[in-house]
C-alpha positions in Angstrom: -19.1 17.3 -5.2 -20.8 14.1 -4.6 -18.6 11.1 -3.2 -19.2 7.8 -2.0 -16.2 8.4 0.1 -17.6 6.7 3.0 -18.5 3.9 1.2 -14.6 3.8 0.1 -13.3 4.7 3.5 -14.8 2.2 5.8 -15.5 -1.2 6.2 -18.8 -1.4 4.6 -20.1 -3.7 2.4 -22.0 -7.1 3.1 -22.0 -8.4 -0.7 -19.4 -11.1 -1.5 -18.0 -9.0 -4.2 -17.1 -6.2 -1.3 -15.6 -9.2 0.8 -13.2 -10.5 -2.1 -15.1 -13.2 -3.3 -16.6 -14.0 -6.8 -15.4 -13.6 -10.0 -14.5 -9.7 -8.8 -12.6 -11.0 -6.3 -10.5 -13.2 -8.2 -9.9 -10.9 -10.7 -8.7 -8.3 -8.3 -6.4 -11.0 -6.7 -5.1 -12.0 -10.2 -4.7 -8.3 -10.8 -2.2 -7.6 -7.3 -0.3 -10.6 -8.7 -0.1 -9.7 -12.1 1.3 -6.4 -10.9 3.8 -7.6 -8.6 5.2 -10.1 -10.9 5.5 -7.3 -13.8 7.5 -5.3 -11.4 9.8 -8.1 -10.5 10.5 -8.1 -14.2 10.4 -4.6 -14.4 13.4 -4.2 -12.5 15.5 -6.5 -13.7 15.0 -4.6 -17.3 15.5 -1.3 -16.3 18.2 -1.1 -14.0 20.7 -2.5 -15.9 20.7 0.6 -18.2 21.1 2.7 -15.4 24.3 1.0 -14.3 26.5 3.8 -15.7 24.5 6.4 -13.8 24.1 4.3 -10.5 28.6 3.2 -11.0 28.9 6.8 -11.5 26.6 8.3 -8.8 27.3 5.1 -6.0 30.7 5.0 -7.2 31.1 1.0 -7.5 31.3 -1.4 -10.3 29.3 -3.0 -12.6 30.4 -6.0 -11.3 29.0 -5.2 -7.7 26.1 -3.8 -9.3 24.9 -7.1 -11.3 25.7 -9.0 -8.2 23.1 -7.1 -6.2 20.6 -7.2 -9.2 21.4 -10.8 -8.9 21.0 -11.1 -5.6 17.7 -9.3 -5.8 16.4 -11.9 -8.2 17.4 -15.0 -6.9 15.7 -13.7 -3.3 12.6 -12.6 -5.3 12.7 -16.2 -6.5 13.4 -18.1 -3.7 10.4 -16.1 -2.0 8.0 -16.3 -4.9 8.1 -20.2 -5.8 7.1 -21.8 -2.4 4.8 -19.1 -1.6 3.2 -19.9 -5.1 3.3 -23.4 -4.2 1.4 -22.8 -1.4 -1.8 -20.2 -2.7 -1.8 -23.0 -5.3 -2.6 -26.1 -2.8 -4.2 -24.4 -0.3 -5.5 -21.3 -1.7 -5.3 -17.4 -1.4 -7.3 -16.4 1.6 -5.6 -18.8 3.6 -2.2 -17.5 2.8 -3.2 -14.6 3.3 -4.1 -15.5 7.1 -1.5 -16.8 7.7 1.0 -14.5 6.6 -1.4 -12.1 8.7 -0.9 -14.5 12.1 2.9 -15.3 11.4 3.4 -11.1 11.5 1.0 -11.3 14.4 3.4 -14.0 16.0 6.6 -12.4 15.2 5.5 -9.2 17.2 4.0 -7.2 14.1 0.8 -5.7 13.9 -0.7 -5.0 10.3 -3.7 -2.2 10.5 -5.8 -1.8 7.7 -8.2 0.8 7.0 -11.1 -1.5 8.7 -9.0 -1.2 11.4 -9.1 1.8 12.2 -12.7 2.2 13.0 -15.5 -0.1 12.9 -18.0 2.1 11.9 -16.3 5.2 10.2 -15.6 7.4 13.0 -11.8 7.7 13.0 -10.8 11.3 12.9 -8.5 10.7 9.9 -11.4 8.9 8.4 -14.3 12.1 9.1 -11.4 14.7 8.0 -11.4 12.5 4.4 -15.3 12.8 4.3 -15.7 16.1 5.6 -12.4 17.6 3.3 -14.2 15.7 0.0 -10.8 14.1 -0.1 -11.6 10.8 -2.7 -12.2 11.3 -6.3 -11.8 7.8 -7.7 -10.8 6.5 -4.5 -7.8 4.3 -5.9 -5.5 5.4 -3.3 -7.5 6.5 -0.2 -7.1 3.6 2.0 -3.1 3.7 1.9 -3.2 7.1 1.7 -5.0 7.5 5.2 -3.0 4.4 6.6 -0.1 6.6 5.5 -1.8 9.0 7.6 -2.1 7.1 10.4 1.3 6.1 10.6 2.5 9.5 10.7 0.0 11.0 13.0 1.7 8.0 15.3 5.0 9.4 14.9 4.5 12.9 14.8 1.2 14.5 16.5 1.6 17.8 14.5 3.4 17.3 11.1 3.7 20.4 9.1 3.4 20.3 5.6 7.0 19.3 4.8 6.2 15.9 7.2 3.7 15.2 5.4 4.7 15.4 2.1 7.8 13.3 3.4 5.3 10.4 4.9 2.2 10.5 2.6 4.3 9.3 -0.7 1.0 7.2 -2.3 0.9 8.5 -5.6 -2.9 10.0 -6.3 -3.8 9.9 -10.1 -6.0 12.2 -9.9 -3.5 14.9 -7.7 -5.8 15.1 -4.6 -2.2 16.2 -2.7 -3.8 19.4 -1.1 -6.9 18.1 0.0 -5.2 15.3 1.5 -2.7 17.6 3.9 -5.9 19.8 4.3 -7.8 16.5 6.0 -4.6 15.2 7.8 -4.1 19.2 9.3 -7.9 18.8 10.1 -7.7 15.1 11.5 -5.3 17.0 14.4 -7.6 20.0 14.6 -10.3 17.1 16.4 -7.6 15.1 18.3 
């Protein structure tokens, strides 16, 4: 199988399309909002018919149940509008700095896959190329930062961890080859 997996896997790319910007860019960003915002409204349409099942199985009321979907929404809301506000006047990237620097500042770190290693060579990232891991690549990056995470936590996960810790969902079911790479990512460590 051919792949440009380490093409997808790395921090490659000099073109201003591979950086975020242009018309590819925007669309993508358009896109990650789009999707957010349709989940917000998601939930608030199907949870409600679940109420039985969730008074039932949590063993609470409706009442306490709307309050929390409530509750849910209004925080969604009061999160959403001045943030908006904001990527409106002063535009996307820089939001996204600076939600980047106030984690930074309030003792977070956030890793991303460039992050890892400047030029390809983390072992989690050589056990994806070498195991022919990516198909369409959709879900790679957090799937190997779900990797990450767990190779932090536990230096030898058996299958059961990381079916546990690796929940991205893969479209096109690359769930084997993924805990063949992570088993193989410890093999080199």
């Amino acid at each position: 199988m051919t792949t440009d997996a380490a093409a997808i896997l790395g921090a490659g790319g000099d073109s201003r399309e591979a950086r975020g910007g242009g018309r590819g860019g925007e669309a993508r960003a358009i896109s990650v909002v789009s999707a957010a915002h349709f989940v917000q409204h998601f939930q608030s349409l199907v949870l409600p018919p679940l109420f039985p099942f969730l008074k039932a199985t949590l063993g609470i009321g409706f009442v306490e149940l709307g309050f929390a979907l409530t509750v849910a929404s209004i925080t969604a809301v009061a999160a959403q509008l001045p943030v908006g506000f904001l990527v409106d006047k002063v535009g996307s990237r820089l939001m996204l700095v600076l939600g980047l620097a106030l984690s930074a500042a309030a003792g977070h770190s956030v890793t991303t896959i460039e992050g890892l290693s400047a030029d390809r060579q983390h072992p989690l990232q050589q056990a994806w190329i070498d195991e022919q891991v990516p198909q369409c690549g959709y879900c790679q990056s957090g799937m190997i930062m779900a990797a990450a995470a767990l190779l932090a936590a536990i230096k030898r996960p058996s299958d059961a961890d990381i079916d546990n810790a690796v929940t991205n969902i893969c479209r096109c079911g690359t769930y084997a080859r993924v805990r063949n790479a992570i088993h193989a990512a410890v093999a080199r460590t």
